[in-house]
LOVEXTI-708327 format. One record per residue: residue number from 1; z, x, y of N, C-alpha, C in turn; residue in three letters. Coordinates in pm, whole numbers, plus 50000, padded with zeros to 5 digits. Last residue first. Layout:
LOVEXTI-708327
[r NUM,[Z,X,Y],[Z,X,Y],[Z,X,Y],'ALA'] ...
END
This chain:
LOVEXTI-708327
[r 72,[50421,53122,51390],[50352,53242,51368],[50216,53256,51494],'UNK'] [r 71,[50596,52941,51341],[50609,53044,51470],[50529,53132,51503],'UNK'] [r 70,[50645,52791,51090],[50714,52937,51085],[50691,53005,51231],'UNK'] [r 69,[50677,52467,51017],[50604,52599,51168],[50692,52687,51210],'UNK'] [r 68,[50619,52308,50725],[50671,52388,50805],[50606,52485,50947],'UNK'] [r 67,[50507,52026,50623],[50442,52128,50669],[50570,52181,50795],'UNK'] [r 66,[50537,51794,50345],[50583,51824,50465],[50533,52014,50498],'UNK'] [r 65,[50408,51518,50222],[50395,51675,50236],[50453,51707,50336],'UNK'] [r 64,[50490,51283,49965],[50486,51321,50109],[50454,51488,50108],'UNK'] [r 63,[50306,51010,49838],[50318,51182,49810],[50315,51212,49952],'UNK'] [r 62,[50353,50725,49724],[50301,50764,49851],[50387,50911,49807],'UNK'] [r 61,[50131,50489,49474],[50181,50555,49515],[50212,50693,49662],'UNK'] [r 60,[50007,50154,49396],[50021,50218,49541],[50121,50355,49494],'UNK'] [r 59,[49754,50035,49138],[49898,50032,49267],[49892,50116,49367],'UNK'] [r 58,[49555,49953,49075],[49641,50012,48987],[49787,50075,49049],'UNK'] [r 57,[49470,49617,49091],[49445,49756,49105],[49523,49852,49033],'UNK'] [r 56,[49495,49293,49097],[49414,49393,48953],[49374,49541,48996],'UNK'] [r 55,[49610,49203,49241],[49492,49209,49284],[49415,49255,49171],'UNK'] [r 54,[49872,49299,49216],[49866,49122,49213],[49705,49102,49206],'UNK'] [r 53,[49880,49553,49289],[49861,49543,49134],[49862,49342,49111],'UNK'] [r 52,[49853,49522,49575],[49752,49618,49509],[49759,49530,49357],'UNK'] [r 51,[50127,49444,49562],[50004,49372,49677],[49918,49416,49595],'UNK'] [r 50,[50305,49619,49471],[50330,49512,49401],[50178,49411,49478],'UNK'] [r 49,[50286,49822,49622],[50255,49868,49517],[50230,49726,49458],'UNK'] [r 48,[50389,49686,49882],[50203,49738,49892],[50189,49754,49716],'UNK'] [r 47,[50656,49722,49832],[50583,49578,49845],[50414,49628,49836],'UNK'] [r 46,[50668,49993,49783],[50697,49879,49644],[50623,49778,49716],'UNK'] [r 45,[50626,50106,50023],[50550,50145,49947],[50547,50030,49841],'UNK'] [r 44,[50797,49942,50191],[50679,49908,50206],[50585,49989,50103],'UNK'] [r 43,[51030,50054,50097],[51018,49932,50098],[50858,49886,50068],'UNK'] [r 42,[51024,50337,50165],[51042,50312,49980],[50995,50159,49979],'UNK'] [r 41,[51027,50319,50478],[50890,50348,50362],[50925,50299,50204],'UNK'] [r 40,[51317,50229,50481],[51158,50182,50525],[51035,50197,50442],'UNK'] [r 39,[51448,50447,50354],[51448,50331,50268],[51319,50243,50307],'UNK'] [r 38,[51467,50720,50412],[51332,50689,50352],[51376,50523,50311],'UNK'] [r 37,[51526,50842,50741],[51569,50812,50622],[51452,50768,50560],'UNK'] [r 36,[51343,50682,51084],[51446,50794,50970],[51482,50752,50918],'UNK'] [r 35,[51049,50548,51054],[51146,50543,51105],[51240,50651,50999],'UNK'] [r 34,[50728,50648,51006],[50818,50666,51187],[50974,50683,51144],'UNK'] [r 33,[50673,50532,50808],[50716,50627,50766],[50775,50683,50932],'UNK'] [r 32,[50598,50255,50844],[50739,50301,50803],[50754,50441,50781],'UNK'] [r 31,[50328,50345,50965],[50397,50281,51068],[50605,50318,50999],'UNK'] [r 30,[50216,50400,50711],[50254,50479,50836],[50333,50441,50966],'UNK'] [r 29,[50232,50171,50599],[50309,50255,50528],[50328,50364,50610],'UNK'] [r 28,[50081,50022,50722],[50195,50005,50749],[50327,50103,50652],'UNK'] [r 27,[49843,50144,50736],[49908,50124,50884],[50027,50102,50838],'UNK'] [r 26,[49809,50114,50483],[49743,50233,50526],[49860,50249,50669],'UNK'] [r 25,[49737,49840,50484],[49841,49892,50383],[49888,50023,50425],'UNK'] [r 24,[49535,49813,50585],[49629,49736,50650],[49784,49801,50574],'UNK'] [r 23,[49326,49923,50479],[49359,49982,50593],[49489,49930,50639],'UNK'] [r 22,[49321,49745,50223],[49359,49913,50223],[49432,49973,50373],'UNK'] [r 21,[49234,49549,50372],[49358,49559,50269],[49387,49694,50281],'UNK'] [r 20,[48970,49619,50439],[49110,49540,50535],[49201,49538,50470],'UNK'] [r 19,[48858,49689,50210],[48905,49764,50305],[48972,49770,50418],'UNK'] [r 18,[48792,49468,50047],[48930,49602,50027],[48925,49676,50129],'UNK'] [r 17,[48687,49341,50271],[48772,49272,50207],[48895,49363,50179],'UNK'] [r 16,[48442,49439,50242],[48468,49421,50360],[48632,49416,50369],'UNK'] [r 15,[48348,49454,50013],[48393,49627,50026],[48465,49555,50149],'UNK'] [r 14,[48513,49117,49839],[48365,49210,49888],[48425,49329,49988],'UNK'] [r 13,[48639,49125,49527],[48628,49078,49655],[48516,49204,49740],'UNK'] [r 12,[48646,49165,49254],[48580,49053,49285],[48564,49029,49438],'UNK'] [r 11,[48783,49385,49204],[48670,49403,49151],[48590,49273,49236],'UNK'] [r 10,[49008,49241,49284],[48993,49365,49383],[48830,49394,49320],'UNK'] [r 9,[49006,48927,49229],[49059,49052,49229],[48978,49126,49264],'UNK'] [r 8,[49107,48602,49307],[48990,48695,49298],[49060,48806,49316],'UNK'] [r 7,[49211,48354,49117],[49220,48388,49202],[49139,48486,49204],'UNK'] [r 6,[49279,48039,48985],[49209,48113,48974],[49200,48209,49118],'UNK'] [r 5,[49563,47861,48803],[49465,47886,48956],[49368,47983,48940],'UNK'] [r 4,[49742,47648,48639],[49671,47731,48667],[49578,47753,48756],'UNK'] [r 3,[50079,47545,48630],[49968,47491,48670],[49888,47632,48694],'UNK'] [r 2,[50307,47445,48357],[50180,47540,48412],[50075,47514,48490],'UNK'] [r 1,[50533,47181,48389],[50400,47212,48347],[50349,47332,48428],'UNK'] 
END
């Protein structure tokens, strides 16, 4: 049998709420991005992407920039 629950989404929880989420998501996608190679981060981006969209958001994508120092 289906058992149904009711749970609260990102529209439903208070600014206090997304923003311990956010920030927490925030840390740890920076925290994986420390280590070399990208599988760390690819990890924690999907698990955060899959955290966000359990919530009714629209997920998580992470755009790296990298900044060269020509010396100048």
């Amino acid at each position: 049998m289906k058992q149904e629950f009711k749970s609260l989404g990102i529209k439903d929880m208070h600014p206090m709420q997304i923003e311990a989420l956010i920030n927490f998501i925030g840390m740890a996608l920076d925290m994986a991005s420390q280590f070399e190679g990208d599988e760390a981060l690819e990890m924690v981006e999907e698990e955060a992407d899959q955290l966000v969209r359990l919530f009714g958001g629209n997920g998580v994508r992470v755009e790296l920039k990298v900044e060269l120092d020509h010396g100048d």
